[in-house]
N, C-alpha and C positions, 0 to 999 in steps of 0.2 A: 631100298625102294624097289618093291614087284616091277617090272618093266617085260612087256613080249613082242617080241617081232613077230609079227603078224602078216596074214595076206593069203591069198588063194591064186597060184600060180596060174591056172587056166585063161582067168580072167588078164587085163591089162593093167591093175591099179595098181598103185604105189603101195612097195611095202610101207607097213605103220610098226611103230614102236606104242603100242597100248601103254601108260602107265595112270599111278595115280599123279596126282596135284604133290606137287612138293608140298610138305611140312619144314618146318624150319631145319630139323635136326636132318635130313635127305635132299636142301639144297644143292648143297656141294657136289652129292651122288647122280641130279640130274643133271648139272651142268656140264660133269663130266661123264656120263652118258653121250650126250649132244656129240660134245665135242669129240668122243670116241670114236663114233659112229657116220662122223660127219655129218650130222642132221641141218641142214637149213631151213627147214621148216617147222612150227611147233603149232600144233591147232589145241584150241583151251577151249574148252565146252563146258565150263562154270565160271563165275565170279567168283571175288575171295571171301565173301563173305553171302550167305544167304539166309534170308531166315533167323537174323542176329545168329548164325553159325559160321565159326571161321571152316571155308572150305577147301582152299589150299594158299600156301606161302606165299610171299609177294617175291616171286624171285629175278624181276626187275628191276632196275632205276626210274625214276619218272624223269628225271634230268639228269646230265653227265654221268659218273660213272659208279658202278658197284664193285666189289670184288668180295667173292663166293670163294673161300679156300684159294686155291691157285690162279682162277680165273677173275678176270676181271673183262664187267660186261658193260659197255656202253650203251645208249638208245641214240639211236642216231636221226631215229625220227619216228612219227606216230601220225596216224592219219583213223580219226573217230568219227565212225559212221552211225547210222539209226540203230542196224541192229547186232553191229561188228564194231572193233578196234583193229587199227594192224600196226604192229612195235616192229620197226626195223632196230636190230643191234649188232653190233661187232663184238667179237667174243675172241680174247686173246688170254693165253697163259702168261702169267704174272713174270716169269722169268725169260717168255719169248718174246723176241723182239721183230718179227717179221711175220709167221703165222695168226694170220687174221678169217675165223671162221664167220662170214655173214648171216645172220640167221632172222627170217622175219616169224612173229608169232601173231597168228589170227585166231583174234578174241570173239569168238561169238557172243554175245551177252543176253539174246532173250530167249534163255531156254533152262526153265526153271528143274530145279533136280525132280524124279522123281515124276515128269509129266512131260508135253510133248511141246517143239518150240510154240510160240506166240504165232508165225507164218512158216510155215512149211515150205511155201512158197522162196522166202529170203533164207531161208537154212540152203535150200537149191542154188541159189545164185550162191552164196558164199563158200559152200564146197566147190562149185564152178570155180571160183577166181581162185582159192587153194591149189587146185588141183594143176589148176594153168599156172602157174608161176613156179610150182614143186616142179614141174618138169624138163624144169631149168637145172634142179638140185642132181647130185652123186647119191646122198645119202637116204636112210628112210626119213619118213616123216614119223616127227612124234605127236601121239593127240591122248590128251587129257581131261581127264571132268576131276571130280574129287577123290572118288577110289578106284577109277579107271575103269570102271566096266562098263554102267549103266548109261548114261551116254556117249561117253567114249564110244564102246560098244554099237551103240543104235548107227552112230557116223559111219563108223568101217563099215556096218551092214546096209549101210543105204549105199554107201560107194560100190559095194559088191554089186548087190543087187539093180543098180544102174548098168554095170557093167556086162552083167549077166543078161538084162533084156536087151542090150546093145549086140551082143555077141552070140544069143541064142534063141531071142522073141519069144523068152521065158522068163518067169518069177517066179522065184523058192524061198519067198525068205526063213521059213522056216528051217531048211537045208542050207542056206547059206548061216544061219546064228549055230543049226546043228555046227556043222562041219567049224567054224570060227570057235566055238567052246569049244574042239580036241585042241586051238593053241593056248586059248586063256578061260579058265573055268569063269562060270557066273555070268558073261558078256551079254549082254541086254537084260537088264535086272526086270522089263517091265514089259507087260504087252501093248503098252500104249507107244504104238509108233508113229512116227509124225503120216498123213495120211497124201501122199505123192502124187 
């Protein structure tokens, strides 16, 4: 499973773990990713299917509990909004009996691969409510689309680039996708950017 820790030190944001969507056969590899890393946070910027194409694995339960190789993942709760989902889950190793990692994963859902969300506007507010409750977390935040660039990618670059006009009363996005493609090749597959 490609995975990069990501981030541009100067700025404020949260490091990211770029990856792709699990596949079935690299479930196991992101759970235990996560849980390496101590990730509590996971942002998904695809459905699992689009386009009658399967886009990445289901590697949650919808009720009670899953177990992915060592880990066994519970959802402890789910809260589905207009243009988001948000899965709380506990994440314990199958042979530990105390180590319990919390992790909630926010689902964006209208932001079709390959084009720009539905509202720009609600992409804003749902990176907002992200970003505030990550900063509760130890670990990075992992965010994912299908093969983790293209909008995975455009997220990190809009989080940078918030941060950059915050911190400097400038915009680069071009130097900030430059400067993000030296950590993960390919990162913003499109120049269709949600327009801010």
């Amino acid at each position: 499973m490609p995975a990069t820790l990501m981030g541009i030190k100067r700025y404020k944001i949260q490091q990211y773990i770029a990856t792709q969507g699990p596949l079935p056969n690299t479930t196991v590899d992101f759970w235990r990713m996560v849980w390496q890393e101590r990730s509590q946070t996971i942002v998904m910027v695809t459905n699992l299917v689009e386009g009658n194409r399967i886009k990445c694995h289901k590697y949650w339960p919808e009720t009670g509990t899953l177990s992915f190789g060592p880990f066994n993942v519970t959802i402890t709760g789910q809260q589905i909004l207009a243009d988001y989902t948000t899965r709380h889950f506990a994440v314990q190793l199958t042979e530990s009996r105390g180590d319990i990692l919390t992790v909630t994963q926010f689902h964006f859902t209208e932001w079709p691969e390959y084009w720009v969300p539905y509202s720009a506007t609600s992409l804003l507010v749902f990176l907002k409510k992200v970003k505030k409750l990550h900063e509760l977390s130890k670990g990075p935040m992992v965010a994912h689309c299908s093969a983790g660039v293209g909008r995975t990618g455009t997220l990190i670059t809009i989080d940078c680039v918030l941060e950059q006009l915050k911190e400097e009363k400038v915009v680069d996005i071009a130097g900030v996708i430059i400067h993000l493609r030296t950590q993960r090749m390919k990162l913003v597959e499109s120049l269709r950017l949600p327009t801010l």
